[in-house]
N, CA, C and O of each residue as an XYZ file, in Angstrom:
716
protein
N       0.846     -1.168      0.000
C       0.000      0.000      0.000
C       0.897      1.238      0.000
O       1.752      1.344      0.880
N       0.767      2.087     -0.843
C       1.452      3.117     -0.932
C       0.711      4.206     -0.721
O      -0.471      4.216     -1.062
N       1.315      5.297     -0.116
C       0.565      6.315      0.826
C       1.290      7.744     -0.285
O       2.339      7.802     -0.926
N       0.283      8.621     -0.119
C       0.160      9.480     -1.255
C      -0.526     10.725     -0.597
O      -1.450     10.607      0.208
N       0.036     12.030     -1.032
C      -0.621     13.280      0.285
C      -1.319     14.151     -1.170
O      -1.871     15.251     -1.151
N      -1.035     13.085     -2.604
C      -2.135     14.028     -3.150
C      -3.438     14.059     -2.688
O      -3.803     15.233     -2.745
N      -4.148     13.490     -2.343
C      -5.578     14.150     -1.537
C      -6.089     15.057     -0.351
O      -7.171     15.452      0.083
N      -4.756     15.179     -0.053
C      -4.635     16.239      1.293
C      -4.069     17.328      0.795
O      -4.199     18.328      1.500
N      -3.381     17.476     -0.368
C      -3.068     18.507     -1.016
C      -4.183     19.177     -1.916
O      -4.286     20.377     -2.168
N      -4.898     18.268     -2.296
C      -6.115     18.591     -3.199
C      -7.324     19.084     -2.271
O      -7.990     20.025     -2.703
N      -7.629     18.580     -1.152
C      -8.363     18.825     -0.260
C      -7.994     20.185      0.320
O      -8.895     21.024      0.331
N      -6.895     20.499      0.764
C      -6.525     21.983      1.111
C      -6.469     23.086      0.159
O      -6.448     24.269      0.500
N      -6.444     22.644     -1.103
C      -6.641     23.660     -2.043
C      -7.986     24.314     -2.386
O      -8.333     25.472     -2.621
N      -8.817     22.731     -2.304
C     -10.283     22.959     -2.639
C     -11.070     23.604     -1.523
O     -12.289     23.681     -1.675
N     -10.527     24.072     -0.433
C     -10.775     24.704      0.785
C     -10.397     26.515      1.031
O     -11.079     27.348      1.628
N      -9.180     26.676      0.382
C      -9.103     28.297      0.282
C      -9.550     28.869     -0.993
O      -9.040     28.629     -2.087
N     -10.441     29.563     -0.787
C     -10.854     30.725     -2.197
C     -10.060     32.324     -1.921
O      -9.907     33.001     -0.904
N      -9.705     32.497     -3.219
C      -8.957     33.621     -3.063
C      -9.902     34.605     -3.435
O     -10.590     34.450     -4.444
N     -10.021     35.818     -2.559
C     -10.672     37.104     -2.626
C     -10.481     37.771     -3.847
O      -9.574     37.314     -4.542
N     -11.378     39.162     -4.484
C     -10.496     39.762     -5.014
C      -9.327     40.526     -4.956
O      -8.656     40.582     -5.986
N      -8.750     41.435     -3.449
C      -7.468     41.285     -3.577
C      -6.465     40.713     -3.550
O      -5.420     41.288     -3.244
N      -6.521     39.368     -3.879
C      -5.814     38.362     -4.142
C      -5.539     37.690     -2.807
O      -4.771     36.762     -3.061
N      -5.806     37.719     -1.479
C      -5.924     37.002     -0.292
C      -6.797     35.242     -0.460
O      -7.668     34.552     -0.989
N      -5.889     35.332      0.301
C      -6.556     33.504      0.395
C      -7.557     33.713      1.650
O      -7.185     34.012      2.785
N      -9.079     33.473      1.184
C     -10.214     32.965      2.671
C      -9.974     31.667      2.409
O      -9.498     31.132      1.408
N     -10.569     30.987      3.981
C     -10.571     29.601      3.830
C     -12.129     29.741      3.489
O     -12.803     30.771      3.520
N     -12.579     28.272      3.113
C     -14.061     28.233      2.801
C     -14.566     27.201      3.883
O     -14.335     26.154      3.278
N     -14.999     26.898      4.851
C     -15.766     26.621      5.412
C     -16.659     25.732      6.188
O     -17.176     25.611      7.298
N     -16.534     24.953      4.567
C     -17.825     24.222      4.232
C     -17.599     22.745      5.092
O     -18.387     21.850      5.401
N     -16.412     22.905      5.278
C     -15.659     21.140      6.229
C     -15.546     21.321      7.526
O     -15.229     20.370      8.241
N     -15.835     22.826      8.158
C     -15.181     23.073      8.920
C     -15.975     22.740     10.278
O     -16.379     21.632     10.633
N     -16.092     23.871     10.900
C     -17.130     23.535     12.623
C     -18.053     24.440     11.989
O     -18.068     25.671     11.970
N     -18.994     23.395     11.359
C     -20.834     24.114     10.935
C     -21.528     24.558     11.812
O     -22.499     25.247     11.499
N     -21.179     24.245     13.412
C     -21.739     25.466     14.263
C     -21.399     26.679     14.589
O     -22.095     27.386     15.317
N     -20.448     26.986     14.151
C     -19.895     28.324     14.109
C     -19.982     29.245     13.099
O     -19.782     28.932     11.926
N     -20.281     30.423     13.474
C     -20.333     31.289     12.698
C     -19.253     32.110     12.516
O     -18.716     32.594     13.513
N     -18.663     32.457     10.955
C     -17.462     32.635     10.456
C     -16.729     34.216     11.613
O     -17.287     35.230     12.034
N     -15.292     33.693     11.753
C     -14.902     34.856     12.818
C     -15.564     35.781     13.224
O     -15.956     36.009     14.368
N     -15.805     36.719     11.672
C     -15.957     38.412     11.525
C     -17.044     38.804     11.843
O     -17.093     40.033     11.898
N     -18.320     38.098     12.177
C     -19.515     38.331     12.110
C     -19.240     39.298     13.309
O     -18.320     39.283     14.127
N     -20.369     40.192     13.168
C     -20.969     40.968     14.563
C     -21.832     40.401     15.330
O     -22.664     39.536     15.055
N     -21.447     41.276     16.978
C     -22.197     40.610     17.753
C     -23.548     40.578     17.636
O     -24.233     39.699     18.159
N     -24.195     41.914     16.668
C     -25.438     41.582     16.545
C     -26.373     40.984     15.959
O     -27.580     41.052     16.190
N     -25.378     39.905     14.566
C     -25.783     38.553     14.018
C     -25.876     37.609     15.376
O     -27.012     37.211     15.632
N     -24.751     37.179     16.333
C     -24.849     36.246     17.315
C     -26.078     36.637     18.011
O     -26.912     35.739     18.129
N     -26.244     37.294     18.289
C     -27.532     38.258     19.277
C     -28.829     37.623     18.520
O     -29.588     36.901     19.167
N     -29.034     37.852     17.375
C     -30.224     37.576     16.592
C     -29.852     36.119     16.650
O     -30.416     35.243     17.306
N     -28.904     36.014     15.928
C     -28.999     34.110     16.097
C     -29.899     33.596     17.108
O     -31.031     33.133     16.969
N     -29.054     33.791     18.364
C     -29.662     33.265     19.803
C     -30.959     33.480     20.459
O     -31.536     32.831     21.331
N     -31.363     34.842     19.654
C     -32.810     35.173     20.246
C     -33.358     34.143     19.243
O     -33.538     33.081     19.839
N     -33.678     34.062     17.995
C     -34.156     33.174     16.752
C     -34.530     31.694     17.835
O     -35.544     31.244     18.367
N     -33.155     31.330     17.773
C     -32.782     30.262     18.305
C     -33.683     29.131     19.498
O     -34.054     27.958     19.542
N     -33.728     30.880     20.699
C     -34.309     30.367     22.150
C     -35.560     30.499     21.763
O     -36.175     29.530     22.208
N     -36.338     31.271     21.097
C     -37.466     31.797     21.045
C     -38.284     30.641     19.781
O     -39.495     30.729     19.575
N     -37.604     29.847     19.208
C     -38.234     28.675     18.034
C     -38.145     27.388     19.949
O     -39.042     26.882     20.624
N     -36.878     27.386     20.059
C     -36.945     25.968     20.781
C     -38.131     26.184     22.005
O     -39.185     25.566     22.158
N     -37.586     27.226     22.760
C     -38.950     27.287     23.496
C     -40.492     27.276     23.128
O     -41.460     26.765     23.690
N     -40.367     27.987     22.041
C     -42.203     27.280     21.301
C     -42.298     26.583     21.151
O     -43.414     26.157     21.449
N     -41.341     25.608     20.538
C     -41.740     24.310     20.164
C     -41.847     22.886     21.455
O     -42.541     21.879     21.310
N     -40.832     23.240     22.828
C     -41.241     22.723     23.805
C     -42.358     22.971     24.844
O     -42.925     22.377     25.761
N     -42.371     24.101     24.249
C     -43.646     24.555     25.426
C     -44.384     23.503     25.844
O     -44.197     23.101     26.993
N     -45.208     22.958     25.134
C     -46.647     22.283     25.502
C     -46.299     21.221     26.542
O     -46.893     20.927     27.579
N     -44.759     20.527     25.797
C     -44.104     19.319     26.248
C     -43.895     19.668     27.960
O     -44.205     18.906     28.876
N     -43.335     20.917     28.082
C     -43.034     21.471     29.481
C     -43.685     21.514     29.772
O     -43.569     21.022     30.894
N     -44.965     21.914     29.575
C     -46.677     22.081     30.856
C     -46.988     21.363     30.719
O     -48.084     21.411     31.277
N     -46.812     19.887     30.039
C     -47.600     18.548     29.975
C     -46.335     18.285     30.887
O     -46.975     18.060     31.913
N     -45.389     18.184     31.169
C     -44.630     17.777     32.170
C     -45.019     18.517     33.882
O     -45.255     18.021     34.984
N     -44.956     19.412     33.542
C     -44.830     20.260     34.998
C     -46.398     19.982     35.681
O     -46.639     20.107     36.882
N     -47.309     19.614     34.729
C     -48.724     19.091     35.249
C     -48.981     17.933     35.519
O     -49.882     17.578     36.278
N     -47.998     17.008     34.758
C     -48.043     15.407     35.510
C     -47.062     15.163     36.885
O     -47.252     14.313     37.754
N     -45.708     16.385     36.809
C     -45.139     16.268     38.146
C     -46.039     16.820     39.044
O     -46.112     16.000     39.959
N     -46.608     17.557     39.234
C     -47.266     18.278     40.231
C     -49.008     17.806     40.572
O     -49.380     18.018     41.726
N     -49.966     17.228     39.653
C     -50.561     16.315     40.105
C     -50.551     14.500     40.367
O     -51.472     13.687     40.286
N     -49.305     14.352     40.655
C     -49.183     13.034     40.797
C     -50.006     12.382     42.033
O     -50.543     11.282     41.906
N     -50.054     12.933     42.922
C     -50.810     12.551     44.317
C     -51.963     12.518     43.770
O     -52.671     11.615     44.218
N     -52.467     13.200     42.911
C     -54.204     12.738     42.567
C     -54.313     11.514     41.975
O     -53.741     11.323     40.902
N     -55.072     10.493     42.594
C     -55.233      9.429     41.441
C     -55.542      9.524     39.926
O     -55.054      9.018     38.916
N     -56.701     10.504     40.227
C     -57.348     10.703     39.039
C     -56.902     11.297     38.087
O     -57.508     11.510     37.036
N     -55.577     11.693     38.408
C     -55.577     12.494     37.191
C     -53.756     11.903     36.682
O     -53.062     12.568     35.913
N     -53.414     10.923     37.149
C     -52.115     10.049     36.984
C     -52.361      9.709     35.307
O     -53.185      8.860     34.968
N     -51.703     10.329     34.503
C     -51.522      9.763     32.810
C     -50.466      9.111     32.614
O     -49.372      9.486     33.036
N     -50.674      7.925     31.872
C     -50.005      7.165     31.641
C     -48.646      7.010     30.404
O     -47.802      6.155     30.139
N     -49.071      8.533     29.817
C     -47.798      9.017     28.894
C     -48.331     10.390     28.617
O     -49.494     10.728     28.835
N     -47.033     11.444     27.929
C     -47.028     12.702     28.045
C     -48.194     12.617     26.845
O     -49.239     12.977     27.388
N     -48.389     12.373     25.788
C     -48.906     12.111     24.702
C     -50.734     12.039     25.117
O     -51.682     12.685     24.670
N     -50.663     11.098     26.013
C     -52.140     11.052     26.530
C     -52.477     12.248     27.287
O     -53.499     12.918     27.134
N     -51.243     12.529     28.373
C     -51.881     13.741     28.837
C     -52.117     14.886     28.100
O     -53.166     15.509     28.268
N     -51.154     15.299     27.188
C     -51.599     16.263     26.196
C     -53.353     16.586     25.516
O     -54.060     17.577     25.337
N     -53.459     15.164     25.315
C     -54.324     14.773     24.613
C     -55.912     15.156     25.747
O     -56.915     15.816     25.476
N     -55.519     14.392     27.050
C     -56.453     15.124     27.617
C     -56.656     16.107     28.105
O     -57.776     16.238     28.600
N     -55.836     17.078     28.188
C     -55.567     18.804     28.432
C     -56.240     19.470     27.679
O     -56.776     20.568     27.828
N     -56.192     18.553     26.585
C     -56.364     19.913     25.072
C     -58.460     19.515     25.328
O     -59.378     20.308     25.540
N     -58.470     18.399     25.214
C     -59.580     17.988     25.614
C     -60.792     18.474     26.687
O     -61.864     19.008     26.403
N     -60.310     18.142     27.889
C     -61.055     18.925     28.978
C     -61.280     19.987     29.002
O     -62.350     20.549     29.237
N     -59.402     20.767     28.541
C     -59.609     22.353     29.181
C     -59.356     23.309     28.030
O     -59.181     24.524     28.121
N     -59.368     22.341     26.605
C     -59.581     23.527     25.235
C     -57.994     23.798     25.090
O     -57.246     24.051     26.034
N     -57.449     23.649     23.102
C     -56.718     23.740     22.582
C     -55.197     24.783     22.977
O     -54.043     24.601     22.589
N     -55.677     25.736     23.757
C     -55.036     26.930     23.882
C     -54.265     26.193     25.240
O     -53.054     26.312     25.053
N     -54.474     25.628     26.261
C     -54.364     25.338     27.425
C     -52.717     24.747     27.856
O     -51.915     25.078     28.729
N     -52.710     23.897     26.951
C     -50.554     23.811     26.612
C     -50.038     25.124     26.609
O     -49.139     25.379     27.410
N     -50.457     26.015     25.836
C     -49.904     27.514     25.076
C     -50.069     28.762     26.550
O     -49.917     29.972     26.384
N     -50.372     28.176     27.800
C     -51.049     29.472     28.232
C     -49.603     29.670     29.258
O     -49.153     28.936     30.137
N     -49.136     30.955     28.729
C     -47.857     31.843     29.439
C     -46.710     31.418     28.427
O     -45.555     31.826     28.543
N     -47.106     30.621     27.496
C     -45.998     30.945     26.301
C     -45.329     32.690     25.978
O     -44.185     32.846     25.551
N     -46.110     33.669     26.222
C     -45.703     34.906     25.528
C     -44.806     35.468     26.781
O     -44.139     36.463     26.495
N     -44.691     35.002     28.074
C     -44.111     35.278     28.740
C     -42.971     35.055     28.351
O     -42.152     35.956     28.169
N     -42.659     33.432     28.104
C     -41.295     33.078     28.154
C     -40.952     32.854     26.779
O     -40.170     31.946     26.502
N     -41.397     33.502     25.985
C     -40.721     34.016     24.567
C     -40.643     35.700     24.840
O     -40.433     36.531     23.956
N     -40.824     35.941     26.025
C     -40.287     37.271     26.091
C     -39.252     37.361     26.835
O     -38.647     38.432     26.781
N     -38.765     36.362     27.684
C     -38.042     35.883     28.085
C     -36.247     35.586     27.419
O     -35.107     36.052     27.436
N     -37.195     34.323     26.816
C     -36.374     33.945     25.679
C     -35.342     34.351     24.842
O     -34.290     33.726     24.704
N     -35.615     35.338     24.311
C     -35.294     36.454     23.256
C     -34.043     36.634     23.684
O     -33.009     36.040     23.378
N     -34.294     37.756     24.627
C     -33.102     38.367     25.380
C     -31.842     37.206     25.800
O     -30.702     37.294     25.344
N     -32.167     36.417     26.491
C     -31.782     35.334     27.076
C     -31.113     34.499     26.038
O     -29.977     34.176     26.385
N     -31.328     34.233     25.345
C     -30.700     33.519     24.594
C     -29.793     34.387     23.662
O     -28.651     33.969     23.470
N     -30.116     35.360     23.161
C     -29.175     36.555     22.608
C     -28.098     37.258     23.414
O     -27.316     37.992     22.811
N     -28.005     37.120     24.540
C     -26.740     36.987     25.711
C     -26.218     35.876     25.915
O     -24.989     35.900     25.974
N     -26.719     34.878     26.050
C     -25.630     33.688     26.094
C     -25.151     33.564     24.827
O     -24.094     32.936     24.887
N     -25.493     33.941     23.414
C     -24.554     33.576     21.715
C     -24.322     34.712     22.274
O     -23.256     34.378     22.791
N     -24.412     35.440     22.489
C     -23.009     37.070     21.975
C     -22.255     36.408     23.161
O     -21.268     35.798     22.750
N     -22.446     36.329     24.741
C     -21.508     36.596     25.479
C     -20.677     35.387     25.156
O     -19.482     35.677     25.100
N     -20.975     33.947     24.895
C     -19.789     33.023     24.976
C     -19.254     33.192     23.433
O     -18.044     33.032     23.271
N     -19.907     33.443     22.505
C     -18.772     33.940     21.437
C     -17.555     35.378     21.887
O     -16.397     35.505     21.492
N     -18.191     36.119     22.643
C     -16.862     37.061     22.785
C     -16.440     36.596     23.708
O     -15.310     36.370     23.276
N     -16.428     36.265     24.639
C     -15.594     35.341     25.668
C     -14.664     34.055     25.185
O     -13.516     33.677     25.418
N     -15.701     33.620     24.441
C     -14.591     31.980     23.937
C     -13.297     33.032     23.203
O     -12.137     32.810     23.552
N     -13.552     34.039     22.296
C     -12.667     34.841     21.089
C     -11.769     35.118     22.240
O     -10.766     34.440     22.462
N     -11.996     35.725     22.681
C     -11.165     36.850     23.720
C     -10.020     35.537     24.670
O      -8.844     35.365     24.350
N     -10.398     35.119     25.295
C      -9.903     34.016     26.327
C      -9.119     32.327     24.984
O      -8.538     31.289     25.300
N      -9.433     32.743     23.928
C      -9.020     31.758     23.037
C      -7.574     32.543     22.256
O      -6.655     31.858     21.808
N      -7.579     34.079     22.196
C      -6.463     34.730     22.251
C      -5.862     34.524     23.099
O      -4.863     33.916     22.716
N      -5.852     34.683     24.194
C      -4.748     34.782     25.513
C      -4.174     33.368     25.371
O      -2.997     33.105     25.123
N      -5.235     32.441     25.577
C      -4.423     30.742     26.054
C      -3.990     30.333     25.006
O      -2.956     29.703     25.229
N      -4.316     30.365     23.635
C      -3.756     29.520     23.002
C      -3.229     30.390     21.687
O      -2.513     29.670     20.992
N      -3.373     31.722     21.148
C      -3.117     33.046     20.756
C      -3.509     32.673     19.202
O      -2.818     32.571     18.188
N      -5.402     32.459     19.538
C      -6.165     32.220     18.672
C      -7.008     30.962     18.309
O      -8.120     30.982     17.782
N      -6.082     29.533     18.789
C      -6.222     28.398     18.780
C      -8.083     28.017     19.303
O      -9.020     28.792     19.496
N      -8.021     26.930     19.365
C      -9.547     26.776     20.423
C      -8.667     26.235     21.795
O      -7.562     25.722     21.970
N      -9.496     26.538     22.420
C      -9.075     26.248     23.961
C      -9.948     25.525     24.576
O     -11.095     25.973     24.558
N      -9.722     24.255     25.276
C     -11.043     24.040     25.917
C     -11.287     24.527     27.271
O     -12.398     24.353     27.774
N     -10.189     25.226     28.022
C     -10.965     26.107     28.895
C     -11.563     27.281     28.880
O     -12.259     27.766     29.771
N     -11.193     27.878     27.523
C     -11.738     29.153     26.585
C     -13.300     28.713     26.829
O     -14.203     29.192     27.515
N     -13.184     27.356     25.775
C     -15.064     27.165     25.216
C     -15.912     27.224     27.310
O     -17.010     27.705     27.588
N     -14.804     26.504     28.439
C     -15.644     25.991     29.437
C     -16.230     27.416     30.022
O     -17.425     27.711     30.005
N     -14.978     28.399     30.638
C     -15.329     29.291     30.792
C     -16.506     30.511     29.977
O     -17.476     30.942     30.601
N     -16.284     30.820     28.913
C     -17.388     31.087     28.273
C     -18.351     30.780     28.729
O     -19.018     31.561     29.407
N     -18.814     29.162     28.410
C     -20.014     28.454     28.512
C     -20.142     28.924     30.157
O     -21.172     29.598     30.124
N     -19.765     28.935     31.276
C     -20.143     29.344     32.118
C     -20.722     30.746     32.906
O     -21.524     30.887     33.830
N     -19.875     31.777     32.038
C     -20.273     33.019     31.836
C     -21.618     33.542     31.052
O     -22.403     34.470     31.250
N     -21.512     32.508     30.072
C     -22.962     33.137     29.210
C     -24.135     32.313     30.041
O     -25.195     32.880     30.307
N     -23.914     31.100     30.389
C     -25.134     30.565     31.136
C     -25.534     31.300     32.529
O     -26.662     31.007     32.926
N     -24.686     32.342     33.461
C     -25.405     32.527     34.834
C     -26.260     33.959     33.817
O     -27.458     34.215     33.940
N     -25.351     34.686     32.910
C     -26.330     35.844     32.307
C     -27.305     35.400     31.605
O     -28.265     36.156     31.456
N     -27.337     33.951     30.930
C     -28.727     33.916     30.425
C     -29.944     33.653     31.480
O     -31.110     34.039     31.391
N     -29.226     32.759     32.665
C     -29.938     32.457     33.754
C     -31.013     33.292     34.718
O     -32.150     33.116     35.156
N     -29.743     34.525     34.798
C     -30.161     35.925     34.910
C     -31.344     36.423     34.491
O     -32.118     37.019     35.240
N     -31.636     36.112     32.752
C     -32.647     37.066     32.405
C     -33.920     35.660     32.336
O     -35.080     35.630     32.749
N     -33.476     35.107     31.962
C     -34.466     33.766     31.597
C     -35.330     32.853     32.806
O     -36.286     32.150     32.478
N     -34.787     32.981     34.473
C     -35.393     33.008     35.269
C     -36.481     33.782     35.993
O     -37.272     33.121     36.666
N     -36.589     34.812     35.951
C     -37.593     35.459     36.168
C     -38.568     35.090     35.159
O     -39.451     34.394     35.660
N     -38.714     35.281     34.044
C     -39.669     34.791     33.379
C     -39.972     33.674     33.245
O     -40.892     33.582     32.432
N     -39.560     32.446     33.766
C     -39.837     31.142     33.933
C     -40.291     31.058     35.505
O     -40.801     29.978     35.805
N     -40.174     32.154     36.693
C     -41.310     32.209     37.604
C     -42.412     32.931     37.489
O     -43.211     32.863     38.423
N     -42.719     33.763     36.368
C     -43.791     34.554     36.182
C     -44.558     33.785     35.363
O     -45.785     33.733     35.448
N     -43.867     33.154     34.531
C     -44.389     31.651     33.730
C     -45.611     30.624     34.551
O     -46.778     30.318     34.308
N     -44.856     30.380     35.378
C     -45.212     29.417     36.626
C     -46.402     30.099     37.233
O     -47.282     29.327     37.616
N     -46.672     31.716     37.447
C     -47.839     31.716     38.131
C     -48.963     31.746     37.150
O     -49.904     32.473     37.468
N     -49.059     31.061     35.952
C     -50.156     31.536     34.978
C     -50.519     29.630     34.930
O     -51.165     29.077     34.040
N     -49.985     29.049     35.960
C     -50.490     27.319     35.886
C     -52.031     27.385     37.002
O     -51.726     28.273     37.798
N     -52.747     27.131     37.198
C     -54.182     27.046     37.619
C     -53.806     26.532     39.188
O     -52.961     25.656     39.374
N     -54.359     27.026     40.020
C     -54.653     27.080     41.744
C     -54.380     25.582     41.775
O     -53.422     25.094     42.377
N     -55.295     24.872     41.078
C     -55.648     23.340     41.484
C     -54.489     22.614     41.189
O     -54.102     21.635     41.826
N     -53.839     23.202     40.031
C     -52.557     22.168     39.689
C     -51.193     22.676     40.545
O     -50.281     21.870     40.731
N     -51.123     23.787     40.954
C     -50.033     24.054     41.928
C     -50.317     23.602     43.302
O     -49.423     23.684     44.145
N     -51.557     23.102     43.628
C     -51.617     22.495     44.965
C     -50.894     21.385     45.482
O     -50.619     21.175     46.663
N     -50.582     20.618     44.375
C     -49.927     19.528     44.494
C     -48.031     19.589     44.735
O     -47.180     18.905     45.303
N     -48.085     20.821     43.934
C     -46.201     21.024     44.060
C     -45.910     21.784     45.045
O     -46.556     22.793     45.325
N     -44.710     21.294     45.794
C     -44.028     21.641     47.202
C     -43.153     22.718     46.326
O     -42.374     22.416     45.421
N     -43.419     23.896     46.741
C     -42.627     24.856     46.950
C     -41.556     25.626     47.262
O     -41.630     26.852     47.172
């Protein structure tokens, strides 16, 4: 077997496009697809993250109050469901379609913000702290720190509205959860 670096030569070529002032960019397309290319501004990351928190949280919502209503009436017999799917099913049922959805606008107001501080802050944090340790490199105490910095500020904004969330659940179903 004979070993040959034309494909690693061909592969690195097919990877830098040259600008028009004749600079070599790299292209991308192989690279870390979760990242967004160096130069961007923080207020692409910002939008990213609001986009981001504000799709995932709609789309879990229902899943979360069909959860937080089977933890918290469990002591009732009667009302013990035997999968999230059924309980959904009888929520929407008993107490009308909207009833998953109710304090969604809270915590997509929430959301927004919250998630548009944790992408800006751990992208300028990972950048910044990925200069110093490794003088540009990735770092993995760069990415840890970051990640810890952007999570107490998203925590920050995204908790309060996940207890103001909480008081829009019905008398009868918070009776059951210890406080």
């Amino acid at each position: 077997m004979e070993l040959s670096s034309d494909r690693l030569v061909a592969r690195l070529e097919m990877s830098q496009i040259q600008s028009e002032d004749g600079e070599l960019l790299n292209d991308n397309s192989d690279g870390d697809y979760e990242s967004l290319p160096p130069h961007v501004s923080v207020t692409t990351h910002m939008t990213a993250g609001a986009v981001a928190g504000i799709l995932e949280h709609t789309v879990m919502y229902p899943v979360d109050s069909v959860k937080t209503r089977m933890q918290s009436l469990q002591p009732d017999p009667n009302a013990q469901y035997k999968s999230v799917y059924e309980a959904l099913k009888r929520i929407i049922k008993t107490e009308g379609i909207f009833r998953p959805l109710r304090g969604l606008n809270i915590t997509m107001m929430g959301a927004g913000p919250a998630h548009a501080l944790y992408f800006a802050c751990y992208e300028r944090v990972k950048h910044s702290l990925s200069h110093i340790i490794q003088s540009g490199g990735n770092s993995h105490i760069a990415n840890g720190v970051a990640g810890s910095v952007a999570t107490v500020l998203h925590d920050a904004v995204m908790n309060p509205a996940e207890v103001t969330e909480d008081n829009y659940m019905p008398c009868e179903a918070l009776s059951g959860m210890n406080h």
